[in-house]
N, C-alpha and C positions, 0 to 999 in steps of 0.2 A: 504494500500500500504506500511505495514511494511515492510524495509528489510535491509536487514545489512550492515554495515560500507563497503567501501571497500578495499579489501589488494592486495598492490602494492607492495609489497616486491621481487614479480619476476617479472627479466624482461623476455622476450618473451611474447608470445600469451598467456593473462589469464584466461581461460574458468570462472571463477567467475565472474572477472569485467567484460567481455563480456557480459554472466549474466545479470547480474543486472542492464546492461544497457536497454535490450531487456526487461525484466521484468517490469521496467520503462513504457516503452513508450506503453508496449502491455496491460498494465492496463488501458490506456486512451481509449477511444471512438470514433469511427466516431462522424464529425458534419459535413456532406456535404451529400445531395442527395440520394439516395437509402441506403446507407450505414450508412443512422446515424441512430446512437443510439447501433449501434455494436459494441461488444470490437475489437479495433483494432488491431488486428491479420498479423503481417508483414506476406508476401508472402517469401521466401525461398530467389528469390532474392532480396529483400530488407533487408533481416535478415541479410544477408552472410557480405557482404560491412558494417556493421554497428556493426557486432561484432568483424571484424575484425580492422575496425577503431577504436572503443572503445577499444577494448582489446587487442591490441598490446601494450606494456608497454616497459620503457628501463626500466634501468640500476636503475635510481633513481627513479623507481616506477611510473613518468609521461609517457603520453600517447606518442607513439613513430610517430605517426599518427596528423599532425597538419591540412593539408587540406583533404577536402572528396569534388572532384569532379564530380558531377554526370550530366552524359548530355544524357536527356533519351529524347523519342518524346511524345508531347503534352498527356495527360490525361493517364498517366498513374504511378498517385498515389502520384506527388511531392512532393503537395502542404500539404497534410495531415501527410507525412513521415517531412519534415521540421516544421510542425506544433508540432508533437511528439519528435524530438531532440530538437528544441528549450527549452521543460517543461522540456526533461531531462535536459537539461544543467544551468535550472534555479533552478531545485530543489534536481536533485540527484545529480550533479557533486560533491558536498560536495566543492564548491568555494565561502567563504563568500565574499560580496558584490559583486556577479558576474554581469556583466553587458551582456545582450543580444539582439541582435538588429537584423532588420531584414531589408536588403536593397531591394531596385530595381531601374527601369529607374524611376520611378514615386512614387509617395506616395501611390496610389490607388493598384499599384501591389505589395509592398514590405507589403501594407495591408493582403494582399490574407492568406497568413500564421498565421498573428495574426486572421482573420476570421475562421479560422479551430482551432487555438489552445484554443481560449475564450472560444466556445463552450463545448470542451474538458476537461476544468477546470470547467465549472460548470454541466457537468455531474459525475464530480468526489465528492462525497463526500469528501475522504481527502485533496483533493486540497482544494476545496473549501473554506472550512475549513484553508488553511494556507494562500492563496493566495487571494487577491484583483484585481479586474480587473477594470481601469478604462476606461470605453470605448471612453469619448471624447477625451486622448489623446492616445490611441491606446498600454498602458501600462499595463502588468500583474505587481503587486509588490507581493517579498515575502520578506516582512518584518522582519521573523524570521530569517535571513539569511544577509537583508539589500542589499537584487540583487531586480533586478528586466529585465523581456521582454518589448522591448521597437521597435515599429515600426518608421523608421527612412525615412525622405523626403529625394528627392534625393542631393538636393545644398550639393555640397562638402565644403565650404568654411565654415561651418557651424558645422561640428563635430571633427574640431579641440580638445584633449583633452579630449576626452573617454576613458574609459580603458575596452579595448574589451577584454571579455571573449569567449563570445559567437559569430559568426556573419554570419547571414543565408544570402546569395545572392542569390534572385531568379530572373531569366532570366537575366543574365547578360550580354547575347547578346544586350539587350535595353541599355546599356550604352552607354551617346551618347561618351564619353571619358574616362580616363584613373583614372580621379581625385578624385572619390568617393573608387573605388577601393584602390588606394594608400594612402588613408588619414584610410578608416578602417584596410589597413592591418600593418600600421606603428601605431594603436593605441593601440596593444595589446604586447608591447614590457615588459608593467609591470606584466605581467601576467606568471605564470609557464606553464601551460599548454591549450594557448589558442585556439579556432577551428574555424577555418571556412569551412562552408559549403557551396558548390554552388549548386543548382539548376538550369538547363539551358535547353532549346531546344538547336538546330544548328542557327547561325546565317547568314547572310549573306556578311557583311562586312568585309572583311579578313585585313582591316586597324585597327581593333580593340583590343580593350582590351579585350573581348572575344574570336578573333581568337588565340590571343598570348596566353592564358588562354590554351586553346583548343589545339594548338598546342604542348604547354608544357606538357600536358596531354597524347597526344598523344605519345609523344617521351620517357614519364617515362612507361606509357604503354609494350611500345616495348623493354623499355630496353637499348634506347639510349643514355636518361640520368638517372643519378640515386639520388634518391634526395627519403631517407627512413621516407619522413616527408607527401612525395603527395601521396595517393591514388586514381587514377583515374577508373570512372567506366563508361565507353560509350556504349549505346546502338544504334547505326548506323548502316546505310545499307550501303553497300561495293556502290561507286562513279560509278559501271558501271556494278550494280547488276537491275538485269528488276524490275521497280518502282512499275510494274501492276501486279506482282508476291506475292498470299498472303502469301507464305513459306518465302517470303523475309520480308514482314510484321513481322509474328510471330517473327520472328530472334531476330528483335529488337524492337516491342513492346512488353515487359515481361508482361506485366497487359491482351494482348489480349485473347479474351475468358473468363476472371473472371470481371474486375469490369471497362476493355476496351471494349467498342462496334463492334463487326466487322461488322456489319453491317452499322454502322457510316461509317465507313471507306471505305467498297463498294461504299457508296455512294458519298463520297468525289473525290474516285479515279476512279468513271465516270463521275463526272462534271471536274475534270483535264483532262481524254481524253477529254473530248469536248469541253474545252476554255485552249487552251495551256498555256495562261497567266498564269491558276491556277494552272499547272502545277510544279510551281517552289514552291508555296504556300505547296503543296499538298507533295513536296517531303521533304522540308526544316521542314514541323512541326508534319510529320506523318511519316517519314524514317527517320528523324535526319539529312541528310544529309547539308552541307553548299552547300549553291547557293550563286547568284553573286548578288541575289538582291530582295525584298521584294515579289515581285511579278513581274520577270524578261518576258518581252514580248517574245524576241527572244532568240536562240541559239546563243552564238558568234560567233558559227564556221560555223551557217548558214549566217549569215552578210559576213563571211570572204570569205565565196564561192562564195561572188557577186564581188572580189574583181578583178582589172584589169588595167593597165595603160590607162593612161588619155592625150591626147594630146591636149595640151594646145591650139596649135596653130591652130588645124582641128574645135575649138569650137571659136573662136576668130571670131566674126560677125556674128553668129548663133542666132536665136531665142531661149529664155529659158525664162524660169518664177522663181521670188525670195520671196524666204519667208524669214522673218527680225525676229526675237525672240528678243526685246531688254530688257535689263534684269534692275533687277534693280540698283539704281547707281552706288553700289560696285562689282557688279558680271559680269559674262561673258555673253558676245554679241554674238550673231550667225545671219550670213547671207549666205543663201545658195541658189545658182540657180543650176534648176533644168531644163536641157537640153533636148528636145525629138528626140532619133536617130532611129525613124522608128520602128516598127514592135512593136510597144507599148513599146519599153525599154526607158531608161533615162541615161545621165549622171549627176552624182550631185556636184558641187562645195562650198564648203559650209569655210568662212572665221568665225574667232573669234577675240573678243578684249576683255581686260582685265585691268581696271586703273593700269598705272606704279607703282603709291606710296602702292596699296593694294595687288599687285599680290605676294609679299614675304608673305601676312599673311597667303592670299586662297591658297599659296602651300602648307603651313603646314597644314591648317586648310582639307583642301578637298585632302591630302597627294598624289598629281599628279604632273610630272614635268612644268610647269607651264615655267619656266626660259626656260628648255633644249627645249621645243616648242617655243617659243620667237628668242630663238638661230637659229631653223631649219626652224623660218618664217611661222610655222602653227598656232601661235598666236602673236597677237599685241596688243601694249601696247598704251594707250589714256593719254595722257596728265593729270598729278593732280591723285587728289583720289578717283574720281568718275567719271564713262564714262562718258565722253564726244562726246555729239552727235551731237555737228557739225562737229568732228571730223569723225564720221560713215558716217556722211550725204558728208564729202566729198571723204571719198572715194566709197560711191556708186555712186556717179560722175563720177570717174576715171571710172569706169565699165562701165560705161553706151559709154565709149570712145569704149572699148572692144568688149563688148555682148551687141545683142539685146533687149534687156529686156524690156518684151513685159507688163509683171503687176510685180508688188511688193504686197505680201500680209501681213500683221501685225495683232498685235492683236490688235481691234477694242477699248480695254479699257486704257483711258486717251490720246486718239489718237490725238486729235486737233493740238497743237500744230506740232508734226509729221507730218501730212496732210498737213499743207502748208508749215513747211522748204521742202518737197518734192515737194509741188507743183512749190517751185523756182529753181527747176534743173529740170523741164519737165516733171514732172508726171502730167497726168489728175483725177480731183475727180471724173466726171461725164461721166458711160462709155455709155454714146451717142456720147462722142465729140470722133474724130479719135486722136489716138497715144498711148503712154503707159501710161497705166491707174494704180493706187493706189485700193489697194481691203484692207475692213476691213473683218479681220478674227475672230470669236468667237474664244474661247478655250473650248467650250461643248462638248459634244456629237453631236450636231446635225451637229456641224462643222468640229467636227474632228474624228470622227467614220468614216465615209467611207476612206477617205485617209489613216488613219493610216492601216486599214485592207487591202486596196490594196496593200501599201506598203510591207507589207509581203505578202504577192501574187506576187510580182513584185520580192522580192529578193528570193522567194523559186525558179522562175524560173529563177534564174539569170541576171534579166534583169536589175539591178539597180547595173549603174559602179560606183562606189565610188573613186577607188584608192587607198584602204589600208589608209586614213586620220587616222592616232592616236586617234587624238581628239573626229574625230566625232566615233570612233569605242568606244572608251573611253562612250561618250554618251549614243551611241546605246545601248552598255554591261549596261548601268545604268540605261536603260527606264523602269518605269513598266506602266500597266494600271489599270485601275478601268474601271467596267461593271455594264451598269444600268438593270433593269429589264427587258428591251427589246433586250437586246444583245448588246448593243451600249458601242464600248470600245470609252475611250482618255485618253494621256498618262497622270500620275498624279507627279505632282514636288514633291508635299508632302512626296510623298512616296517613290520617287525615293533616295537610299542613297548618290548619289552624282548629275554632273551638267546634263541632259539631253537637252539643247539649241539649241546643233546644231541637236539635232534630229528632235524635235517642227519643228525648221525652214524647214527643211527636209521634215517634212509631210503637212506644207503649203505649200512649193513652190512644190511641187508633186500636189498637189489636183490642182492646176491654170494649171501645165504645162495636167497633165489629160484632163481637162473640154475643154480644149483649140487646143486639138490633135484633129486629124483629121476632119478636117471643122468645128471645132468648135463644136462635138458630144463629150461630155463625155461619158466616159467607162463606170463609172456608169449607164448610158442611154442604151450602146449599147451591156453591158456585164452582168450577175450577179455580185451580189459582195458576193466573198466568207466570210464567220463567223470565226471569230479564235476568 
């Protein structure tokens, strides 16, 4: 892998150092899957973005090109192309003591890159030869030089004090914040000509350091703004391009047909027709595009279709059924009843709380107006800094002055206590005895698969008045699910990127106010339940 010094003397585009960058990295090899053991041979579009990164040059011979943002969909060739600029930037940049590191959400992913490059080094002779790999700390050294490639864990507070040469970001969407980013891009200030590279699919969080990333990209793209340091390369499908279309595929996956499966993909993009949920999955990491959430349940705009004024005073001593989500001590409460107006529709009322002393941090933290709903009486504030539930428990009192409230349903786990402050405002445990009864609710599948699936049955035919609620629309927009091997969705907190509460309570106090409609015949019983 002899090859010559290189000269920077002109500035513009310099087809040498371009050169010799591609000459670099096309000497290494696959080490991943069907493809290893081959020289690694860039595709046309991976060459193009990297020789003109590399070999755009000013004025003082340094590279005119600082970031190279690439945000392409799943499997199609990142991880092995960030594997090969990392070795260049460790051993041909000609930068003694270069430092090269390689980030993500996690250690195991910001791993991925050193596992294709390690391999790559010891199918090289010359590398070999210069280079040390030490694999329990996830470290190439090249000693002759005094740099070294260095996989790096995600805690920001930790790489204080680096002096970044080099810095690969892969999936930057998994950032849970802002901090790792700004600590590696404020470490390369000693450096002449330092690079960072992202690696990204589309994410879903538009509160993020990815979408600001992404955005910014987008606007140098176009021409908005001009900033002759970013180059952005995006492979995405246009927001209102047919998701089921493979011409819209190929568009933007460049690998599809060489070392992308299309057939994978077929099959992906008929298990999305057939469970909508995946839907979101399916477009976000196989189209690039951003969704609003992990694996987003519903349409917004189909929630928003169910949307309808609500008269307070025509539900005031009506029968309805309530499901309680109580969260835990610092986070947000939801209680929501769920009204039956005939002809199997619902109206649903659903309250939130939030402790006073913590609700300034979950504003920033969970970046929603938390205050401006406080103001508008769509959220309330509990006493101290952690809910307080006898504060909940009295105003489910006051309700009970109001509405019928024929069951309350909760989740069944750490419930004791609950069960009898409820039982001292006239809930019954035991539903033999007559009056309104307390129901323990799972959060599984067994318990929450059928309601959640009718519930969207219920809002595609419009039959669930909501009221345009913020909050709970806020919720709804955040819900995703998880599906077991039998088809059985429930929504998952984990995964959801922000608060989904008042939905949960939503899809208990639906399954009580169902089972309980008409003489006491569940729909379940007397109807299919459709599969989404």
């Amino acid at each position: 892998m002899a090859v010559a010094k290189l000269n920077r003397s002109r500035p513009g585009y310099n087809k040498e150092t371009a050169a010799r960058a591609i000459f670099i990295i096309e000497n290494l090899k696959h080490s991943i899957g069907e493809w290893a053991g081959r020289p690694f041979k860039l595709m046309p579009w991976q060459r193009k973005p990297l020789e003109k990164f590399f070999g755009t040059l000013k004025a003082d011979g340094t590279r005119q090109y600082r970031t190279l943002y690439e945000e392409i969909p799943r499997k199609n060739g990142k991880t092995e192309q960030g594997a090969g600029v990392a070795l260049y930037l460790l051993v041909g940049d000609q930068e003694p003591g270069a430092q090269v590191y390689s980030c993500a959400g996690d250690r195991a992913q910001a791993s991925l890159v050193y596992q294709a490059a390690a391999p790559m080094v010891r199918q090289s002779p010359e590398l070999i030869e210069r280079l040390e790999i030490i694999e329990s700390l996830k470290r190439i050294i090249y000693r002759g030089q005094n740099s070294f490639y260095q996989v790096l864990s995600a805690e920001a507070y930790s790489k204080h004090g680096l002096n970044v040469h080099g810095n690969l970001f892969d999936e930057l969407h998994t950032q849970p914040n802002r901090e790792l980013w700004d600590v590696m891009r404020t470490g390369s200030g000693a450096r002449r000509q330092p690079v960072t590279m992202v690696m990204t699919t589309a994410g879903y969080d538009r509160n993020s350091i990815a979408w600001e990333i992404h955005d910014y990209a987008c606007k140098v793209r176009d021409g908005i703004i001009k900033d002759p340091t970013f180059l952005p390369v995006i492979y995405a499908a246009p927001e209102d391009a047919d998701w089921t279309d493979e011409d819209v595929w190929r568009a933007c996956n460049p690998a599809l047909g060489t070392f992308r499966s299309i057939d994978e993909m077929r099959m992906m993009c008929k298990q999305a027709k057939e469970m909508p949920a995946f839907e979101m999955t399916f477009r976000r990491l196989y189209l690039n595009q951003w969704v609003n959430s992990a694996e987003r349940w519903m349409q917004i705009e189909t929630w928003d279709a169910s949307n309808g004024k609500i008269d307070l005073e025509e539900l005031r001593g009506r029968p309805c059924y309530a499901g309680l989500d109580l969260s835990s001590t610092t986070d947000l409460t939801a209680l929501c009843l769920a009204f039956p107006l005939g002809d199997k529709a619902f109206a649903v009322l659903v309250d939130f709380w939030i402790p006073e002393n913590t609700m300034r941090e979950k504003e920033r933290k969970d970046r929603v107006p938390y205050s401006l709903w406080v103001k508008q009486g769509l959220v309330r504030v509990t006493p101290g800094n952690v809910i307080d539930y006898a504060f909940i428990l009295h105003e489910i009192e006051n309700k009970l002055a109001l509405y019928d409230i024929r069951e309350l349903a909760f989740d069944r786990w750490g419930s004791q206590k609950l069960i009898a402050d409820l039982q001292t405002i006239g809930f019954e445990v035991d539903p033999k005895v007559p009056g309104r009864h307390v129901v323990a609710f799972g959060q599984g599948y067994a318990s929450m698969s059928s309601p959640t699936k009718e519930l969207m049955t219920l809002v595609l035919q419009k039959k669930i008045l909501h009221g345009g609620n913020p909050v709970l629309r806020w919720n709804v927009d955040n819900m995703v699910v998880t599906q077991d091997p039998a088809g059985n969705i429930k929504p998952d907190k984990a995964k959801a990127t922000q608060k989904i509460d008042g939905a949960v309570a939503m899809i208990m106090a639906l399954d009580r106010a169902i089972r309980n409609a008409d003489d006491g015949k569940s729909i379940y019983e007397t109807e299919p339940v459709k599969v989404f």
